[in-house]
N, C-alpha and C positions, 0 to 999 in steps of 0.2 A: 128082129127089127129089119127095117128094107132097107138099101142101098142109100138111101138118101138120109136117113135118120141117121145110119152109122158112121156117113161122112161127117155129119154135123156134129156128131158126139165126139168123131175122134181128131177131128180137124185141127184143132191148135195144137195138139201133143203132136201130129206128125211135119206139123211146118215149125215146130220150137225144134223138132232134131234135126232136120234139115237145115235152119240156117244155123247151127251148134255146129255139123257135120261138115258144112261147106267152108264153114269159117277156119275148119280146123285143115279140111285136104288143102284150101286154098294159100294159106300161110305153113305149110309143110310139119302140121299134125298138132297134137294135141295141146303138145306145150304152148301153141300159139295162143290157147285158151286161158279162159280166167278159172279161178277157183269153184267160184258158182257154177259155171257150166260145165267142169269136168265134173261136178257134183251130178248134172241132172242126167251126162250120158249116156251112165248105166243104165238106170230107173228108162230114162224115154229108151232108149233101146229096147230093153225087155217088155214094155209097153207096145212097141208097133212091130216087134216079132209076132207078140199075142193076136195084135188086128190082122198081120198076115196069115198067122195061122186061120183064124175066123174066115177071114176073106176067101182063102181058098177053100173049107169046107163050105161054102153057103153062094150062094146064086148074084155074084157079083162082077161087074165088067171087067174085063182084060186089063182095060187101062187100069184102071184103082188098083189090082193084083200089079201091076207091071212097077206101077208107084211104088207100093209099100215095099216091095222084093227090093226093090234100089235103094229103097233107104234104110235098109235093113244093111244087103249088102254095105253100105259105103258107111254105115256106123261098125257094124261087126271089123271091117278092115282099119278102123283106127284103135280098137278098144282091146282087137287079138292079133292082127298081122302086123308084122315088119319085116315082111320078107320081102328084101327087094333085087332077087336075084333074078332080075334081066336086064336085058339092054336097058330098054326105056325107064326102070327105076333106077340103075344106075346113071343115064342119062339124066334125068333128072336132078339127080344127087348131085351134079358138076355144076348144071344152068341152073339150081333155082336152093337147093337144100345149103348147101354148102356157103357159097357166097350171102344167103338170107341170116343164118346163122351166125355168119362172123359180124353182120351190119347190128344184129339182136345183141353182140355178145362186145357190139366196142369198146365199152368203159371197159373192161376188162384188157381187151389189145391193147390200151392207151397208157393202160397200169403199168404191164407187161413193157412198154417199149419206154415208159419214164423209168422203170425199175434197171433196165439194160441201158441207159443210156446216164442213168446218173452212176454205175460201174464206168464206164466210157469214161465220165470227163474225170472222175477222180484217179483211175490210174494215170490215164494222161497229163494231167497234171503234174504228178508224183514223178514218171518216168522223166519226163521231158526235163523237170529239176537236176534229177541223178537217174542215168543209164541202169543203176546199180539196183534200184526199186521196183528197178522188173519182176526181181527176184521175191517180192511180195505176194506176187499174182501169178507168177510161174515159178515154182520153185526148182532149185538147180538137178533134182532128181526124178523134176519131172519129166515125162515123154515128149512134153510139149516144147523141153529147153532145147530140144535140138531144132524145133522150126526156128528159133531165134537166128542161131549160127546160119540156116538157111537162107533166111528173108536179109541178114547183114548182108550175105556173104555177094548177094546183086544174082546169083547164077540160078535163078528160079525158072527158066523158058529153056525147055531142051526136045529134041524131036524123039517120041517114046511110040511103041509098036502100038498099035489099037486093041492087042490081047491085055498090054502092059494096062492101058490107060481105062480099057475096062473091068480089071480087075482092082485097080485104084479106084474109080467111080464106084465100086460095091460096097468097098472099104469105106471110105466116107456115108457113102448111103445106108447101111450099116450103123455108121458110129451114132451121124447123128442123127437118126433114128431112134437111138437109143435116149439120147440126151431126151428128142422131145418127148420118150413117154415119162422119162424122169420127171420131167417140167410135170406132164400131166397130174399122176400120180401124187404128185405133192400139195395137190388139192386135198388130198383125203386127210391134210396136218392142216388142215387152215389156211393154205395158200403160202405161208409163212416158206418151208422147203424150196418152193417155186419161184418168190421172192429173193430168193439168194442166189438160185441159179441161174438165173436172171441176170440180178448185178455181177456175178461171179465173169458170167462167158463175157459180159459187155466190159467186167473188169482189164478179161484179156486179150479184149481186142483192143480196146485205148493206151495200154501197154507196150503193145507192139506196135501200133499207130507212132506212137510217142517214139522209139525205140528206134523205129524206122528215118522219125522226121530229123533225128540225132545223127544218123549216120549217112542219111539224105542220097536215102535210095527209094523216093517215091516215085520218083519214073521208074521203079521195076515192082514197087510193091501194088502198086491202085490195080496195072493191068492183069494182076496175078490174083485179086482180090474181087475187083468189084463186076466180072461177069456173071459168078455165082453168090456173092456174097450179099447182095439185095433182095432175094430170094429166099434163100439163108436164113439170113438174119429176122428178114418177115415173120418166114414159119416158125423159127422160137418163140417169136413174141405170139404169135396165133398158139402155138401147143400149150405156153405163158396163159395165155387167158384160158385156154380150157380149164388147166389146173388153178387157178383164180378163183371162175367160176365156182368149182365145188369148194374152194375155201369159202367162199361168201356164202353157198347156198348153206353149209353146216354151219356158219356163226351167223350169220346173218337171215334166218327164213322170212323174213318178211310177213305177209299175210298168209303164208303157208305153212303149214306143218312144216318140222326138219326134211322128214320122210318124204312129204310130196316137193319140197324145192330141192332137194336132193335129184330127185328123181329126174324132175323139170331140166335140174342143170347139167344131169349126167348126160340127157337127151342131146342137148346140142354139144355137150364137152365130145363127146364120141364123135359125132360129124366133125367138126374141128382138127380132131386127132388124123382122123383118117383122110381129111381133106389133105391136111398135111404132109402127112408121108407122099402125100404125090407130089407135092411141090419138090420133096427131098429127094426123090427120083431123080425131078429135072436138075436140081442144083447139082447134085453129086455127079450127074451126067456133063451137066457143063464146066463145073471143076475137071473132071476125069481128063475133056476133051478138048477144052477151049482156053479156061483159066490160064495152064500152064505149056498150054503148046507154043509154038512155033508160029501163031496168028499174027500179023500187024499188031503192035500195041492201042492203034488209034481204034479197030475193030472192038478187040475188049473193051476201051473205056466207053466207047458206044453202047454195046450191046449189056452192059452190066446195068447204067440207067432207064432203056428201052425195056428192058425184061421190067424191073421196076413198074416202071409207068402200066406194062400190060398185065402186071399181076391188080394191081390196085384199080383199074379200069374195071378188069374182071370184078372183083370182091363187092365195091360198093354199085356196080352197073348192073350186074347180072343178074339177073331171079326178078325184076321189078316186077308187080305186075300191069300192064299197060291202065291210066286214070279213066275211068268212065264219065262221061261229060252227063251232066245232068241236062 
């Protein structure tokens, strides 16, 4: 057949994976798609490989070859690549994967942050009655009872080496670190594990909130708390909705196989995680440096809601992609 017969025979199979393909790099990959269309883009894939092969055996223009090769290319890289080791795909991963993901995945953050916040008001409650109820949410042989005597004691702001305070920011970065893959992970129970530890951390912070407000040492606890603890607390609830996610995609599949909303949810549950751990860098950094130094008090309570404000600017602002005006 000639050049002109074979455009018209293959003309809609190559403009269906096209706009399939673009839908999918332009919203940061496949999961963006519906059921149906990750249904057809294998099949059109293998389809307009076949016409490029054609194309290039047979007496056809540059441009038509230059066509297919691209959307050959730009399908094979959603269907077999995720390799995004470079700059510009990790770049991208900050301004557009990451904060698109968490906006995809909010009823899950919202879960996540009613889940830690109803821990929050019922320790607080409990403590704020009797000091003694602490002992509920921290128990006396925990690691944790000695922050108590700590945060009582007013003497939390002391000037420490910058080997001291960076090898403190590890340790934190570190710990919870660890907590958020726990969070994660406890998506593969249902969400139910993730649920608990949730209300658990948010238990023992209303605790010591309360604990504090009893012994009314919050001009030393907020400045020692809220530079990194807005941060903090974010990314449990963001690591919170990852593990969510795969509890709901296993009970819940929707119009999807287990197998494929499994898959769907793991997709962004991953971004989430690892978006994360950078937030915990920063936090455990500005705990290590700032929380507990020797700073003006009025700096920390400043800079603990500003950090706030530019995390949340970032998440729901960043990745948009600009409205085309019809």
């Amino acid at each position: 057949m000639d050049e002109r017969e074979f455009v018209s025979q293959k003309q809609a199979g190559w403009k269906r994976l096209d706009q399939i393909s673009r839908k999918a790099l332009d919203n940061g990959g496949v999961h963006a798609l519906s059921r149906e269309e990750i249904r057809e883009l294998g099949p059109l894939y293998r389809r307009v490989s076949s016409d490029l092969a054609y194309a290039r055996a047979h007496a056809v223009s540059n441009s038509l070859k230059t066509h297919l090769n691209t959307l050959v290319a730009q399908s094979y890289s959603l269907l077999y690549q995720t390799d995004t080791r470079n700059w510009n795909g990790m770049r991208r991963f900050f301004t557009h994967d990451f904060p698109q993901t968490f906006r995809r995945r909010i009823f899950f953050f919202l879960t996540a942050v009613f889940s830690m916040s109803l821990g929050v008001l019922i320790a607080y409650l409990l403590v704020l009655h009797s000091s003694n109820n602490i002992n509920i949410f921290i128990p006396p042989e925990s690691m944790l009872h000695s922050s108590i005597k700590y945060w009582e004691s007013g003497h939390v702001f002391h000037k420490t080496g910058d080997g001291k305070s960076a090898m403190y920011a590890s340790t934190l970065m570190r710990n919870n670190i660890q907590v958020s893959f726990v969070a994660y992970a406890g998506g593969i129970l249902g969400g139910i594990p993730t649920l608990i530890m949730l209300f658990y951390n948010g238990a023992v912070l209303g605790g010591l909130v309360a604990l504090i407000h009893n012994v009314h040492q919050f001009g030393n606890f907020w400045p020692g708390i809220l530079p990194h603890g807005v941060v903090e607390l974010s990314e449990t609830c963001i690591a919170g909705a990852a593990g969510l996610s795969l509890g709901w995609a296993l009970l819940v599949p929707g119009e999807y196989s287990r197998k494929d909303a499994l898959k769907r949810a793991s997709a962004d549950s991953v971004k989430l995680v690892i978006g994360g751990v950078f937030l915990l860098i920063f936090a455990g950094l500005v705990e290590g440096f700032i929380s507990h130094s020797m700073l003006p008090k009025s700096i920390k309570l400043i800079f603990g809601p500003l950090s706030g404000i530019a995390l949340y600017s970032y998440l729901f602002l960043s990745g948009r992609e600009p409205k085309v005006s019809k």
